[in-house]
C-alpha positions as CSV (number, residue, x, y, z in Angstrom):
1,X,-64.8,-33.7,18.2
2,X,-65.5,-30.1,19.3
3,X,-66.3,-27.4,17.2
4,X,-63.4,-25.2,18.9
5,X,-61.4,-28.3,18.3
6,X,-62.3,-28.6,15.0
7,X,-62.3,-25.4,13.5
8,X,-58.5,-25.1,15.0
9,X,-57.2,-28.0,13.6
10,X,-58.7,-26.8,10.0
11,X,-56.5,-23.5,10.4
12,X,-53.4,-25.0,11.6
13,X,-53.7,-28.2,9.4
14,X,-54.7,-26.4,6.1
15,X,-53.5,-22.6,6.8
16,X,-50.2,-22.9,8.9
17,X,-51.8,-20.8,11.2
18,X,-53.8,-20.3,14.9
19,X,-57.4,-18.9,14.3
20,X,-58.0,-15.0,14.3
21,X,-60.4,-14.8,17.4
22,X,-63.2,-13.1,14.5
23,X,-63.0,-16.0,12.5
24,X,-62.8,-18.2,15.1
25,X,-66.0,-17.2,16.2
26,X,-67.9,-17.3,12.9
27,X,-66.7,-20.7,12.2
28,X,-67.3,-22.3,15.9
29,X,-70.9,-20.5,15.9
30,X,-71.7,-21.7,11.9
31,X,-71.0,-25.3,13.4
32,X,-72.5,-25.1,17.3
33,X,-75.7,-23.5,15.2
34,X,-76.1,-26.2,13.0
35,X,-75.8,-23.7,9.8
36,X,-72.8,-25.7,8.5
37,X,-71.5,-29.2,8.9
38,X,-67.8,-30.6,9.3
39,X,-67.9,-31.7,5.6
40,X,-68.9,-28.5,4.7
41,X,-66.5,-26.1,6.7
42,X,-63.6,-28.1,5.1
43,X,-64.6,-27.5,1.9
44,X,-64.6,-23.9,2.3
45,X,-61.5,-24.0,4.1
46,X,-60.0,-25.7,0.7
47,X,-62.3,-23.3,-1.4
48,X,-61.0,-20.2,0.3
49,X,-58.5,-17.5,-1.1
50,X,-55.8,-17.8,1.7
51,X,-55.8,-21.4,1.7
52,X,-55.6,-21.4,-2.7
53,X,-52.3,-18.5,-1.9
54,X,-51.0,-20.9,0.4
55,X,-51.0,-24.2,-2.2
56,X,-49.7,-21.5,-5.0
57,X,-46.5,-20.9,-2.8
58,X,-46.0,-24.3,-1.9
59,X,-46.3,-25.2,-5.4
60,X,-43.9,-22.7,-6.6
61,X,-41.4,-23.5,-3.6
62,X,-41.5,-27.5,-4.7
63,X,-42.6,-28.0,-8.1
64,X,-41.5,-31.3,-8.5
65,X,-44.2,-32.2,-5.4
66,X,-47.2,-33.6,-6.2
């Protein structure tokens, strides 16, 4: 898979959203250099703050779920 591919499934698949063309960038680059690997980026996709908001709302939305 392609790093552009990649990095926009991680944001639509974990944050309901398209990438912002900055962190777009950072992420494609991180990979394409070699400085981060898939396993990696995911885990700091499910590490980050907006993702962590994201769970808190779906949580409070359906607390029954999971």
């Amino acid at each position: 898979m392609a790093a552009e591919d990649l990095v926009r499934l991680l944001y639509l698949g974990l944050l309901a959203r398209e990438p912002d063309a900055e962190g777009n960038r950072h992420h494609v680059d991180a990979l394409t250099s070699g400085r981060v690997d898939p396993l990696s980026l995911l885990r700091s996709f499910l590490a980050s703050g907006e993702f962590l908001a994201l769970q808190g709302r779906i949580d409070a939305e359906n607390p029954k779920a999971g």
